[in-house]
Wavefront OBJ file of the C-alpha trace (Angstrom):
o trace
v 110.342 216.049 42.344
v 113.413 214.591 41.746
v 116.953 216.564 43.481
v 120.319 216.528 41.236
v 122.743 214.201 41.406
v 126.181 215.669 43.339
v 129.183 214.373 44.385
v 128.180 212.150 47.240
v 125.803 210.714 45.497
v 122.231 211.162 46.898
v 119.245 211.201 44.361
v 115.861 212.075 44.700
v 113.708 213.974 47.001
v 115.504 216.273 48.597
v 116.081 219.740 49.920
v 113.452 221.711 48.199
v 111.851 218.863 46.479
v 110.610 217.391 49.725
v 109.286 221.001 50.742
v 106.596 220.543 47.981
v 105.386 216.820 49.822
v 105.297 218.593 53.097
v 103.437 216.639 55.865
v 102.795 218.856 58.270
v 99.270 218.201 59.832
v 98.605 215.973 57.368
v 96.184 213.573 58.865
v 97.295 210.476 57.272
v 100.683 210.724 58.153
v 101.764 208.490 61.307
v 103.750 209.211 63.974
v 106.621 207.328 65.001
v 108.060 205.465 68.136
v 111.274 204.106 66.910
v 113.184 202.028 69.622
v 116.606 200.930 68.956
v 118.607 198.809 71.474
v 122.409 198.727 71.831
v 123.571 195.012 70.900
v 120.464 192.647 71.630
v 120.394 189.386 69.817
v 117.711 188.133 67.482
v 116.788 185.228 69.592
v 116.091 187.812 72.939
v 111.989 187.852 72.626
v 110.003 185.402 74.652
v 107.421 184.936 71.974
v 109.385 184.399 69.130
v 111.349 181.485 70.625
v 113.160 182.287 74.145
v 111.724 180.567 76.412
v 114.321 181.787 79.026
v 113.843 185.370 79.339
v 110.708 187.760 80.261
v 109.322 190.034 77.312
v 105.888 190.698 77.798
v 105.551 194.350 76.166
v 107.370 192.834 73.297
v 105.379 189.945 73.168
v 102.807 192.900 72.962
v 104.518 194.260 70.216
v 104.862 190.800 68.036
v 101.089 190.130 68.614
v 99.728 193.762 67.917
v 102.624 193.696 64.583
v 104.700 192.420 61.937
v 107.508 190.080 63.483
v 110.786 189.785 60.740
v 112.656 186.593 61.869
v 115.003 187.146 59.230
v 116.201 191.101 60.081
v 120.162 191.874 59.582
v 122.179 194.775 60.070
v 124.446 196.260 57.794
v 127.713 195.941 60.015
v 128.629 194.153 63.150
v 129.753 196.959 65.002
v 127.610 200.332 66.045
v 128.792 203.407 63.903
v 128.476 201.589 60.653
v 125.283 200.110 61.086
v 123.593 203.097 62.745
v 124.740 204.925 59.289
v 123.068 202.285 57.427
v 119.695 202.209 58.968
v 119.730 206.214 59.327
v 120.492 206.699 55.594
v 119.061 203.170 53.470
v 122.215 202.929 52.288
v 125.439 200.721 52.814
v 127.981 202.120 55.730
v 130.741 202.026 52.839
v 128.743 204.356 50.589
v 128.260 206.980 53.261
v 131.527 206.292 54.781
v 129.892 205.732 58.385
v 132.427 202.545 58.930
v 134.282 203.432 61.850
v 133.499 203.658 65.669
v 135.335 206.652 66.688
v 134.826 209.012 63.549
v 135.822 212.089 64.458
v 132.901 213.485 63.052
v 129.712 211.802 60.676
v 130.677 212.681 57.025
v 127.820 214.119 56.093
v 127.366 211.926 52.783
v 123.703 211.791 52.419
v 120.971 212.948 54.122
v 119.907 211.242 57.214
v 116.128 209.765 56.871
v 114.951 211.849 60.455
v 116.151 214.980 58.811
v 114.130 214.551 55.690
v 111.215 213.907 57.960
v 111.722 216.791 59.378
v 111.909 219.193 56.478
v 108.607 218.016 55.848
v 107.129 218.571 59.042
v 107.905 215.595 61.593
v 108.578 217.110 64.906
v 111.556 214.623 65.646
v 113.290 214.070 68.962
v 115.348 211.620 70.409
v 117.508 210.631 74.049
v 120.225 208.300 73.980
v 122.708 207.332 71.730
v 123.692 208.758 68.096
v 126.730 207.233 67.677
v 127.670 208.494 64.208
v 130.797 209.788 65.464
v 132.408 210.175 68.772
v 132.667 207.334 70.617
v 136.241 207.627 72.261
v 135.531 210.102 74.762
v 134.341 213.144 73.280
v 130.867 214.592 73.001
v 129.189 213.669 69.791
v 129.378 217.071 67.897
v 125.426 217.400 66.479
v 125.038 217.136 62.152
v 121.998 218.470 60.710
v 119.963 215.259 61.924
v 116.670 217.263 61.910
v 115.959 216.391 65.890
v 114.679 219.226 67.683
v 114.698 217.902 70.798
v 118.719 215.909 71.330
v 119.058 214.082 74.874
v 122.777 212.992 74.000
v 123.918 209.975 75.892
v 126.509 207.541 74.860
v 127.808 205.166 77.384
v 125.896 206.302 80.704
v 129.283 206.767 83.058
v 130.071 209.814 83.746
v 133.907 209.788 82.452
v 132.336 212.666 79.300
v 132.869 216.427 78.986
v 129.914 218.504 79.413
v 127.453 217.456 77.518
v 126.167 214.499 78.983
v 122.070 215.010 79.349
v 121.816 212.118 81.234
v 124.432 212.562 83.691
v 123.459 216.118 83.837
v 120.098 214.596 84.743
v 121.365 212.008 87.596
v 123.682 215.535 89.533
v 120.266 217.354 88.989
v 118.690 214.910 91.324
v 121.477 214.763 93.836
v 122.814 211.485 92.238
v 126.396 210.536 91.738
v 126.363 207.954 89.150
v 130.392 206.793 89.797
v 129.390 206.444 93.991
v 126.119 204.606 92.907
v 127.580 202.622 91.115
v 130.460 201.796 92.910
v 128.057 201.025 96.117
v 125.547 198.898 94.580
v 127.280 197.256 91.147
v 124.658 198.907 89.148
v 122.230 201.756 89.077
v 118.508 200.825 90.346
v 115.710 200.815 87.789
v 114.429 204.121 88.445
v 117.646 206.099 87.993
v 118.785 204.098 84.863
v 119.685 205.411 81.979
v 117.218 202.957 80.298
v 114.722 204.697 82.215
v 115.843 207.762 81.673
v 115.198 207.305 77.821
v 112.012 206.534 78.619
v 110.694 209.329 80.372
v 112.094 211.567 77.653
v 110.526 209.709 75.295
v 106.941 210.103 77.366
v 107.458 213.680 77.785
v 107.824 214.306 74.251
v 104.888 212.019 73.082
v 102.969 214.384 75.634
v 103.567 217.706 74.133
v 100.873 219.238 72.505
v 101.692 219.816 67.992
v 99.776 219.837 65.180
v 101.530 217.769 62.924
v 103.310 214.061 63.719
v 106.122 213.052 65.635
v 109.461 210.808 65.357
v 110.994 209.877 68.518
v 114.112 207.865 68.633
v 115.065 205.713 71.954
v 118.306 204.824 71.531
v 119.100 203.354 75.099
v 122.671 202.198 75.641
v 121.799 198.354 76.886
v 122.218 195.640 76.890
v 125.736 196.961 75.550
v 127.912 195.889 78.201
v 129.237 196.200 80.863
v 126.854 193.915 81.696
v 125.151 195.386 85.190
v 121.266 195.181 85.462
v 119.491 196.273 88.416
v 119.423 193.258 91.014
v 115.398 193.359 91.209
v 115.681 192.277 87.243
v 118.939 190.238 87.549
v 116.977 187.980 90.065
v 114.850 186.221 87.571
v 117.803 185.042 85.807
v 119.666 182.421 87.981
v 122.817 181.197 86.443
v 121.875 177.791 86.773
v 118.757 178.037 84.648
v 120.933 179.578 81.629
v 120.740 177.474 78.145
v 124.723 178.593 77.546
v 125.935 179.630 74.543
v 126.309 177.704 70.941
v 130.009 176.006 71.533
v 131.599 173.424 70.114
v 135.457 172.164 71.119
v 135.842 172.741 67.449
v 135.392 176.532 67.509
v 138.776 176.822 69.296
v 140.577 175.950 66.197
v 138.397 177.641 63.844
v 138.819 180.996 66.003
v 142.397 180.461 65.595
v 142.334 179.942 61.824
v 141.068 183.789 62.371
v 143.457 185.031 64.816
v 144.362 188.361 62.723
v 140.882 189.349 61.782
v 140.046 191.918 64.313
v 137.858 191.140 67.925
v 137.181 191.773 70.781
v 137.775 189.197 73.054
v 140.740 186.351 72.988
v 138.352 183.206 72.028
v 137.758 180.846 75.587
v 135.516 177.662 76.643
v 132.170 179.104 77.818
v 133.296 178.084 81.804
v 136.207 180.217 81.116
v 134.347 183.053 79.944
v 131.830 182.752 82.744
v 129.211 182.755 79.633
v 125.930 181.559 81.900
v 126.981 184.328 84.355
v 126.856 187.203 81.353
v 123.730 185.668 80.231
v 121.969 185.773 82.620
v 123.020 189.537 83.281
v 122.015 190.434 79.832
v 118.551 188.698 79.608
v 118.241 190.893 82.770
v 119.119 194.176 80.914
v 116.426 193.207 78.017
v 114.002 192.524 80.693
v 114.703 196.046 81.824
v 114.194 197.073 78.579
v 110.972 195.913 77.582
v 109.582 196.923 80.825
v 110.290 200.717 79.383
v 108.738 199.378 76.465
v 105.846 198.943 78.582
v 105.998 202.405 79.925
v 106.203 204.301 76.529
v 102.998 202.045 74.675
v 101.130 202.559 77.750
v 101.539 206.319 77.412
v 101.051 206.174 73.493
v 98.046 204.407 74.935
v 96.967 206.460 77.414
v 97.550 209.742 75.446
v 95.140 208.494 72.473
v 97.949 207.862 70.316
v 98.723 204.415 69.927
v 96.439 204.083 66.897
v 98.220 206.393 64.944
v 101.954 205.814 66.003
v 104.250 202.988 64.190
v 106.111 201.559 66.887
v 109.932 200.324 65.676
v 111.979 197.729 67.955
v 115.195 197.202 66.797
v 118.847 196.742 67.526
v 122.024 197.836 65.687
v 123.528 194.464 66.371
v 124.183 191.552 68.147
v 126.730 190.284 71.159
v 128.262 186.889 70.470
v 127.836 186.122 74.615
v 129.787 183.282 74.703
v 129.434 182.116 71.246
v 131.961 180.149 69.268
v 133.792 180.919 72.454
v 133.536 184.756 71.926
v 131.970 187.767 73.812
v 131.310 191.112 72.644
v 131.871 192.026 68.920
v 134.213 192.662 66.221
v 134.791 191.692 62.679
v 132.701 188.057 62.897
v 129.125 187.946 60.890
v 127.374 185.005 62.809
v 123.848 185.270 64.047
v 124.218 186.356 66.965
v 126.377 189.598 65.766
v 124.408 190.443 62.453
v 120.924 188.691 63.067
v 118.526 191.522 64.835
v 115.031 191.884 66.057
v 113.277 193.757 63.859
v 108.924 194.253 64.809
v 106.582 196.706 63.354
v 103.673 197.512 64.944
v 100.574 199.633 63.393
v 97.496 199.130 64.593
v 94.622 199.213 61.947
v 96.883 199.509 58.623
v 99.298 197.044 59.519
v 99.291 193.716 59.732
v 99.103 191.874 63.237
v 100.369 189.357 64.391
v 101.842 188.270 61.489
v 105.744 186.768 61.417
v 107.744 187.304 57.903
v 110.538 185.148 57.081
v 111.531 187.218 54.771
v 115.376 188.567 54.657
v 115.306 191.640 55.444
v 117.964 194.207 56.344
v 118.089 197.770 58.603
v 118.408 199.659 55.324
v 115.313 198.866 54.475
v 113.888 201.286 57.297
v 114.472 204.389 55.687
v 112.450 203.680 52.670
v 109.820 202.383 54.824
v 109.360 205.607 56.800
v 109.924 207.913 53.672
v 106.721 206.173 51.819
v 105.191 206.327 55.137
v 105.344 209.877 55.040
v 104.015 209.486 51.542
v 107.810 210.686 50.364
v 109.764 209.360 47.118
v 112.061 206.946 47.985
v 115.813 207.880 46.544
v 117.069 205.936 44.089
v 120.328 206.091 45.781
v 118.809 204.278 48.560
v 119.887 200.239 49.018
v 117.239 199.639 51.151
v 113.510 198.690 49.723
v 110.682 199.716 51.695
v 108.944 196.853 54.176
v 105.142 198.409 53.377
v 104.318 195.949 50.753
v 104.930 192.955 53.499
v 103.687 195.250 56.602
v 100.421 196.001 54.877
v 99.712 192.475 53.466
v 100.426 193.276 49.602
v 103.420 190.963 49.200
v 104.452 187.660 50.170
v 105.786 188.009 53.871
v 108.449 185.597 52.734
v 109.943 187.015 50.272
v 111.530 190.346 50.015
v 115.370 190.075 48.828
v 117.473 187.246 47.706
v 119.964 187.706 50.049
v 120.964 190.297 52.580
v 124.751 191.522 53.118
v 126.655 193.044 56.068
v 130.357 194.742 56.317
v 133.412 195.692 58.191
v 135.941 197.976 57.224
v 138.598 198.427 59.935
v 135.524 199.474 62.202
v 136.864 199.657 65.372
v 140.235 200.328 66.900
v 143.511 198.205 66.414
v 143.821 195.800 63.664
v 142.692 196.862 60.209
v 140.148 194.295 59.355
v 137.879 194.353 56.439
v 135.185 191.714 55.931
v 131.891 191.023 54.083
v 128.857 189.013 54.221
v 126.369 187.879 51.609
v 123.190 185.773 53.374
v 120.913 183.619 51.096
v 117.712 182.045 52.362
v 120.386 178.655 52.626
v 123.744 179.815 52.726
v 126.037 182.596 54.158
v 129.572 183.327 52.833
v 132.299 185.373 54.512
v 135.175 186.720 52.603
v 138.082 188.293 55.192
v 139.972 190.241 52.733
v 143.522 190.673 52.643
v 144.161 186.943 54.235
v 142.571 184.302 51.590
v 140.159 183.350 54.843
v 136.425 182.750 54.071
v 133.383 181.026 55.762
v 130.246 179.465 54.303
v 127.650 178.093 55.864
v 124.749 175.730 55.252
v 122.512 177.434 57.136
v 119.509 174.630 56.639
v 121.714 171.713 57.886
v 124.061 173.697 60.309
v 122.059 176.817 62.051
v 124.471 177.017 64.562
v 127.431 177.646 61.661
v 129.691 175.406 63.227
v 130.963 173.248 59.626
v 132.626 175.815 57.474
v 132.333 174.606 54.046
v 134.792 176.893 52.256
v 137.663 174.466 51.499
v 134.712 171.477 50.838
v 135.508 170.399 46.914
v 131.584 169.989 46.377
v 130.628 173.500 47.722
v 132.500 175.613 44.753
v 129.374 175.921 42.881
v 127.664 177.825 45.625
v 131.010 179.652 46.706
v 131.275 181.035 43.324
v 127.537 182.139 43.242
v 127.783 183.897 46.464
v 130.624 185.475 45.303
v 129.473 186.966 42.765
v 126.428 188.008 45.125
v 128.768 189.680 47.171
v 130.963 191.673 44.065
v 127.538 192.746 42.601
v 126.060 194.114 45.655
v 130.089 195.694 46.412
v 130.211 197.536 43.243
v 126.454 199.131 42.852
v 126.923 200.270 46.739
v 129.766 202.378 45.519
v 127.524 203.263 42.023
v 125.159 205.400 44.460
v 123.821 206.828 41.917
v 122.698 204.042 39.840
v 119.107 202.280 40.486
v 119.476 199.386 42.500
v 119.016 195.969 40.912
v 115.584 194.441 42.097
v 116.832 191.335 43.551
v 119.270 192.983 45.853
l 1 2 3 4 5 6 7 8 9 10 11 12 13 14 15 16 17 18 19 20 21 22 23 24 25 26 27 28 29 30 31 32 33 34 35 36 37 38 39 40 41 42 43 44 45 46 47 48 49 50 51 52 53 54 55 56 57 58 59 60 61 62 63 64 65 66 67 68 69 70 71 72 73 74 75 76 77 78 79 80 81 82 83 84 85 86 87 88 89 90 91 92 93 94 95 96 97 98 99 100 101 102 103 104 105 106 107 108 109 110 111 112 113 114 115 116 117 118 119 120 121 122 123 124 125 126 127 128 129 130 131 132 133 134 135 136 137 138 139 140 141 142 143 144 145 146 147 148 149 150 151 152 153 154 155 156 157 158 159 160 161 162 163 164 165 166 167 168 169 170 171 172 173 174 175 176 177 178 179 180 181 182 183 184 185 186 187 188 189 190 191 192 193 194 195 196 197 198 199 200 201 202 203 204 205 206 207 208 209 210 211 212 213 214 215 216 217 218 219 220 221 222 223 224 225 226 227 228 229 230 231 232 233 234 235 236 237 238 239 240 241 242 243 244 245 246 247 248 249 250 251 252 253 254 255 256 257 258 259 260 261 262 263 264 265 266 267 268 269 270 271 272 273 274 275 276 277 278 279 280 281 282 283 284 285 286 287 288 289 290 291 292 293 294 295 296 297 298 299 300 301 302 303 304 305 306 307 308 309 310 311 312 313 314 315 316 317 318 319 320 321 322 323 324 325 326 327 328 329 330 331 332 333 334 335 336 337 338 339 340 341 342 343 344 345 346 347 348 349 350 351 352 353 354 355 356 357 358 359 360 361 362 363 364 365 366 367 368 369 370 371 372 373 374 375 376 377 378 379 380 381 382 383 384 385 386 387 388 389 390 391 392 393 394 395 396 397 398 399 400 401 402 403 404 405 406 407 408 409 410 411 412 413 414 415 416 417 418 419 420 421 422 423 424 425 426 427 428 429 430 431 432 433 434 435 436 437 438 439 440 441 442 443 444 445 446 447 448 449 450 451 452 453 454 455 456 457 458 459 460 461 462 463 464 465 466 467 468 469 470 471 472 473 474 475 476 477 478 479 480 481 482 483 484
């Protein structure tokens, strides 16, 4: 059944449509584990490259799944993305662009609370971050969860509100003093933790029909602060150091007025070996909990009939091109993301796609999962055809794209970012700035070809890439175009 078209633009099942596909008890329909990290890098997984850090449960993952080594989020920066993945649509066309909305607009509905009109018990602990992120409690949307563990940053500088704070005084546990004492919180009182044991006691309780559980922990977001036990298989001196070239100094500077951050420095000024180190420690932590919750999917008699989701809404430059943190950049290490599927006996396993793929593409995926029509409104195209082994795991779009519009505090940037299977162009609008890249010959996107005579061909066909795919994200309405 098809909904009507309305002013915000979402089409197709909906509301009272979706009521007539209801799932509930339905014995084909999966559950879901659906783990979402705060600012982990692509290039953060042991078996898919990094020799450096310690994944084994995620090496699990990749072997038992479907590894996309070509995954991209739709924005640089939290809010936005996290609207994009949550809806299969662009942050611009569900005007999710901002850190620090006052409040989530409400455009379209989000993909958990379609699941749960149709009978996915959903649940989640950890971030939202569709709103909210300036010191004030996240007010809740209709996001169909029925079990919320709200937890944004894990100090405890919040109103009331906090579940995970509320957790630590519970146990006698003064996260400030703790913190203050030690220069982190141990492993067993971490909010990474923390996520996890919610996410085991909700796998645990007894339902008929299946279950969505969202672990949004808050790392490795910094401040970068792992428990010393992980931090001590990292030392410094055994870092690779990030991607930096003397160079990058003067291209930074070139961008001066688009929005970041940090004030560009030389990786020994920025102490970059010391932060990675910290931050391969905070993954560690992470896929430890990993660990914990496939163990009890495991152990529970679930595992065969749960999708397990690792992802991240974006990057952390870590030194990069002489940056750390984030802000309106679209290099790997910002918009590139790990993105694994795991579903043992439908899915494919072990199997890595090269594929571009993007976080919008999700939505879809877990909407024809749940056997649901997939919105026409929707930007994202479902993964099944690849995860199942009906398509080529190479190909999937032509290109993916990624935007900022004045997403976080301070200087109004906008930018966008179209990514062939070759080439990625950046447009900074407003200043005449661009970036393309020959991502073949230059991986590292340190030679900016935009001013090079014998590049205008391809500028000009990204371009139009990138006006295309701006104009039918605003048409939400329209069908997509295949390609895109």
């Amino acid at each position: 059944m098809t909904g009507s078209m309305t002013r915000r633009g979402f089409v197709g099942a909906t509301g009272a449509g979706l009521a007539s596909q209801a799932v509930h008890g339905a014995p084909n329909c999966p559950n879901v584990l659906w783990i979402c990290t705060d600012q982990q890098r692509w290039d953060t997984i042991r078996s898919l490259g990094n020799e450096h850090i310690r994944t084994p449960n995620l090496d699990r993952l990749v072997a038992s799944g479907v590894a996309f080594e070509n995954a991209y989020c739709q924005s640089p920066i939290c809010t936005p993305s996290r609207a994009g993945f949550l809806t299969g649509m662009y942050p611009s066309a569900v005007h999710g662009c901002m850190n620090g909305n006052s409040r989530w607009d409400d455009a379209v509905p989000l993909v958990t609370k379609t699941l749960a009109d149709v009978g996915y018990d959903c649940g989640l602990a950890g971030k939202f971050h569709l709103s909210g992120a300036q010191g004030r409690v996240e007010p809740r949307v209709d996001d169909g969860y029925r079990v919320f563990h709200w937890s944004h940053h894990p100090h405890d500088d919040w109103p009331d509100g906090h579940a995970y704070v509320d957790w630590l005084e519970s146990r006698g546990i003064d996260y400030t003093r703790t913190y203050e004492r030690l220069g982190y919180i141990p492993t067993e009182s971490h909010q990474t933790t923390w996520c996890a044991d919610r996410a085991i006691d909700f796998l645990k309780e007894r339902r008929d029909g299946p279950w969505l559980f969202s672990f949004n922990c808050f790392d490795p977001h910094s401040p970068f602060d792992p428990p010393k036990e992980w931090l001590d298989h990292y030392p410094e001196s055994a870092m690779p150091g990030p991607l930096f070239r003397e160079s990058d100094l003067a291209a930074q500077d070139r961008l001066r007025d688009i929005n970041f951050q940090r004030t560009p420095k030389r990786p020994q000024d920025l102490n970059a070996k010391s932060y990675q180190a910290k931050y391969y420690a905070m993954i560690e932590l992470i896929d430890h909990n990993v660990g914990r919750m496939l163990d009890a999917l495991d152990d529970s008699g679930q595992l065969d009939n749960t999708v397990v989701i690792f992802t991240s809404d974006h990057g952390e430059t870590l030194g990069d091109h002489g940056l750390l943190l984030k802000g309106c950049r679209f290099y790997e290490s910002l918009v590139h993301v790990p993105l694994v599927i795991s579903f043992p006996g439908r899915f494919e396993k072990g199997l890595r796609s090269s594929a571009l793929v993007e976080l919008t593409d999700l939505a879809p995926t877990l909407l024809e999962l749940a056997g649901l029509t997939v919105p026409t409104s929707m930007q994202g195209r479902s993964l099944l055809p690849i995860l199942e082994g009906d398509a080529d795991p190479g190909r999937h779009r032509e290109f993916v794209r990624s935007e900022y519009y004045r997403a976080l505090a301070g200087v109004q940037s906008f930018g966008t970012m179209v990514r062939s299977e070759r080439f990625k162009q950046v447009v900074y609008h407003g200043h005449g700035l661009g970036e393309l890249f020959d991502l073949q010959n230059d991986p590292g996107e340190f030679n900016n070809l935009w001013d090079d005579p014998g590049m205008h061909a391809v500028r000009h066909e990204h371009m139009v890439m990138n006006f295309d795919s701006l104009a039918l994200a605003a048409d939400v309405g329209s069908p997509r175009v295949s390609r895109y």
